[in-house]
C-alpha positions in Angstrom: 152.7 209.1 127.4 152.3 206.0 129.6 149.2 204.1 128.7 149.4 201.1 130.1 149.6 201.3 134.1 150.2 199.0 136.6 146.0 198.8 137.0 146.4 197.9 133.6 148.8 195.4 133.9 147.0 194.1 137.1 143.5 193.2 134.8 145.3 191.9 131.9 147.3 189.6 134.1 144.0 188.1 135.5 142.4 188.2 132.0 145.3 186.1 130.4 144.6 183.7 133.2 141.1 182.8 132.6 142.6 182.8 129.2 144.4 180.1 129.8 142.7 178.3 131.7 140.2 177.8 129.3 142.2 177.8 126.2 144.1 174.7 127.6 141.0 172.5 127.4 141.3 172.7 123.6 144.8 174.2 122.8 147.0 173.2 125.5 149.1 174.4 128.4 151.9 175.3 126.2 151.1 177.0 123.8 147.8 179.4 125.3 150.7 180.0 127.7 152.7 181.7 124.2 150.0 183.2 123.2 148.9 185.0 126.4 152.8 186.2 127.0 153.0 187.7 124.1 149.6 189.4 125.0 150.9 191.1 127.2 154.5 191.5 126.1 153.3 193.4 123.0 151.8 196.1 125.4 154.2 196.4 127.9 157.2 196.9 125.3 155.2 199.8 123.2 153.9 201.1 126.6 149.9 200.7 124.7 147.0 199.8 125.3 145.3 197.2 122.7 145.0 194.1 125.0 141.5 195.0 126.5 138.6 194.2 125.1 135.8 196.8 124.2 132.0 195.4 123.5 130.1 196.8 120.5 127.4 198.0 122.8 129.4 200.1 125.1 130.3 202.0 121.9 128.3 205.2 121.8 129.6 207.1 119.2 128.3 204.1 116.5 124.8 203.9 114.9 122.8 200.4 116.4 122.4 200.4 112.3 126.2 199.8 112.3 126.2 197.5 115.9 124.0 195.2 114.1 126.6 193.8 111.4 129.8 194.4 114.0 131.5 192.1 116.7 133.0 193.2 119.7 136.7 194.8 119.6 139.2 191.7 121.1 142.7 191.8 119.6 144.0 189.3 117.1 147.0 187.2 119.1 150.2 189.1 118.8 151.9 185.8 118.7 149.6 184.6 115.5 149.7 187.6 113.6 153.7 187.9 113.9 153.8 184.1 112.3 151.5 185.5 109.6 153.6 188.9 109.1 156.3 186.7 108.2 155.1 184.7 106.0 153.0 187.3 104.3 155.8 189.7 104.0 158.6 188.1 101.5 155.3 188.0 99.6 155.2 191.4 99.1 158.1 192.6 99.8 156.6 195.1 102.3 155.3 196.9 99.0 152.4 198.9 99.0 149.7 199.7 101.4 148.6 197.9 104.0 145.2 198.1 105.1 143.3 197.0 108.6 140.0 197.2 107.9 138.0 197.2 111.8 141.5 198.5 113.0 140.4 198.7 116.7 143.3 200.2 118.4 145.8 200.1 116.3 147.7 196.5 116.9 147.4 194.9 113.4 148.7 198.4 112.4 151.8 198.3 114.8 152.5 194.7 114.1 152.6 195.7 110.3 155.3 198.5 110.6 157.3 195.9 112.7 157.4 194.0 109.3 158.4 196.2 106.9 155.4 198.0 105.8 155.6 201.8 105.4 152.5 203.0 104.7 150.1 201.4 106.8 146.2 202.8 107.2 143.3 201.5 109.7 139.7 202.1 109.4 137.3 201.6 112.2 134.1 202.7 112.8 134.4 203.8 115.9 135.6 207.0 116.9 136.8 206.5 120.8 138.6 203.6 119.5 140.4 205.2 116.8 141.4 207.7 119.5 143.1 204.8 121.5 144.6 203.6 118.1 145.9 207.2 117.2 147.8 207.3 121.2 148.8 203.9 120.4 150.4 205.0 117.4 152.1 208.1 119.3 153.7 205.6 122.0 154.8 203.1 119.7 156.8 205.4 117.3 158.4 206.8 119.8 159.8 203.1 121.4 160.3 201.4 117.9 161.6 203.4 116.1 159.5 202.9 112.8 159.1 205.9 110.2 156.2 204.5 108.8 153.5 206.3 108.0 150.3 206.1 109.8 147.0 206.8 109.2 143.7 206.2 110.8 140.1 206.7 108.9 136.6 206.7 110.8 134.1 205.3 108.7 132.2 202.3 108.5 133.9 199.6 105.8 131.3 199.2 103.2 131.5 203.1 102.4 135.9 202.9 101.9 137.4 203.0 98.8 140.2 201.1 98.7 143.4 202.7 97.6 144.9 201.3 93.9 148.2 200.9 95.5 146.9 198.3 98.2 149.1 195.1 98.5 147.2 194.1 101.8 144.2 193.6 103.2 143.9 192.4 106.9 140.5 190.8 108.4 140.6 189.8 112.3 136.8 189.4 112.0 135.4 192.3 112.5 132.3 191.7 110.8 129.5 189.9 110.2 129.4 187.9 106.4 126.8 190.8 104.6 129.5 193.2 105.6 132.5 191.0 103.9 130.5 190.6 100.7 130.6 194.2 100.1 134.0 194.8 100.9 134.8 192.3 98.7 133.3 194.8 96.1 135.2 197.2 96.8 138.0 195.5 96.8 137.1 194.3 93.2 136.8 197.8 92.4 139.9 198.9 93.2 141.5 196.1 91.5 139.5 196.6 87.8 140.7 199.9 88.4 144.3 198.9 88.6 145.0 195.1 87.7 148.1 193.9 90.2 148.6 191.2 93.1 146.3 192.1 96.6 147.2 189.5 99.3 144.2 189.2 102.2 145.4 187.9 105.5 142.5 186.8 107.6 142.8 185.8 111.5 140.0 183.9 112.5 138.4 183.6 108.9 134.7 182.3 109.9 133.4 183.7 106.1 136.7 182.2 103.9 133.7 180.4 101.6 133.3 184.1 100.4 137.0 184.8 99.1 137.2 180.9 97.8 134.2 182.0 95.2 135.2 185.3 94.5 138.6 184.6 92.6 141.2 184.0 95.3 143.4 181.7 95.9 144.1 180.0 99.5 147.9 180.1 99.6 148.5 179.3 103.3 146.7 178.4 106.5 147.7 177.7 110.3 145.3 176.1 112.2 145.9 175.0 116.2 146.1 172.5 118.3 142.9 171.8 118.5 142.4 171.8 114.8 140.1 174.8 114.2 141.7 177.5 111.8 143.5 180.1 113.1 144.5 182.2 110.0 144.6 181.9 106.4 146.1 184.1 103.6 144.4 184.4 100.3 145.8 186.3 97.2 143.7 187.3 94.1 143.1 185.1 90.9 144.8 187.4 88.3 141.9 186.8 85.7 142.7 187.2 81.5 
């Protein structure tokens, strides 16, 4: 299975470009420069496709009821998340589940077995991208190596229950604020069902007010160049 092509390789080249271009004006040469090589490094090693984008209106196969509260699929910066996986990791030991909640196709979920995680499940509303994710999944494996275990749900967020033996949650934005609120309660439900540790590692956390008054604790944060915050990881307020 070869997914990503030399048409494919063509587009993301001129995509990282205008990437740069305009990232420089507020990041820098250097480092949108990182971040777009490893864009397309990440692809081109797992032979995959998670580097182009998808808007939320050219997916069919979801209710405009579900469009309304979602963003558009873009993937969180390979070079980013790696600098969060290691920091997040020695947290938990690679212990438990870890979650991508609006998986897309699959990156997050990669980047996560890269780190030590073994069982590792993604949940997206969108059915053609969980088919991308599940190919993904299929190339990967087979050029890393990894015997984690996969899995990919179709269902839109509020409606999951999370699992009681979930050690992560990761956000890259995927929806809108009255979405996050009620994951948080499920989140809340899963841990009054079993009290333990639950980190949440957010890339581009535009709604962190929400965790910061719901019992969590900010335990790190990157932010970029240019200031603006880039990621943050919160971990639960074990409460008496």
């Amino acid at each position: 299975m070869k997914l990503y092509g030399s048409r494919l390789i063509f587009s993301s080249i001129k995509s990282m470009a205008r990437f740069i271009w305009a990232s420089s004006k507020k990041r820098g040469f250097f480092y949108s420069v990182r971040i777009a090589v490893s864009e397309i490094s990440f692809d081109l090693s797992y032979q995959t496709d998670t580097i182009t984008m998808q808007p939320v209106a050219d997916m069919s196969d979801v209710s405009d009821a579900d469009k309304r509260h979602a963003f558009h699929y873009q993937p969180s910066y390979a070079w980013v998340i790696s600098k969060m996986l290691k920091i997040l990791s020695p947290l938990t030991q690679g212990n438990g589940t870890f979650i991508d909640l609006g998986s897309g196709k699959g990156r997050i979920m990669m980047m996560a077995s890269l780190n030590g995680y073994s069982k590792i499940i993604g949940v997206e509303f969108s059915r053609s991208l969980s088919r991308i994710c599940e190919k993904n999944i299929i190339s990967f494996k087979k050029r890393a190596k990894k015997d984690s275990h996969f899995e990919t749900v179709t269902m839109n967020v509020v409606n999951y229950k999370i699992p009681e033996d979930t050690s992560v949650i990761f956000l890259g934005n995927p929806f809108n604020e009255q979405v996050m609120q009620d994951v948080i309660r499920q989140i809340d439900t899963s841990l009054n069902n079993t009290p333990r540790n639950i980190f949440i590692a957010y890339f581009n956390p535009l709604y962190n007010k929400i965790f910061l008054q719901n019992n969590y604790q900010l335990l790190i944060e990157e932010k970029d160049p240019s200031g603006a915050l880039i990621f943050q990881i919160f971990k639960n307020i074990r409460l008496p």
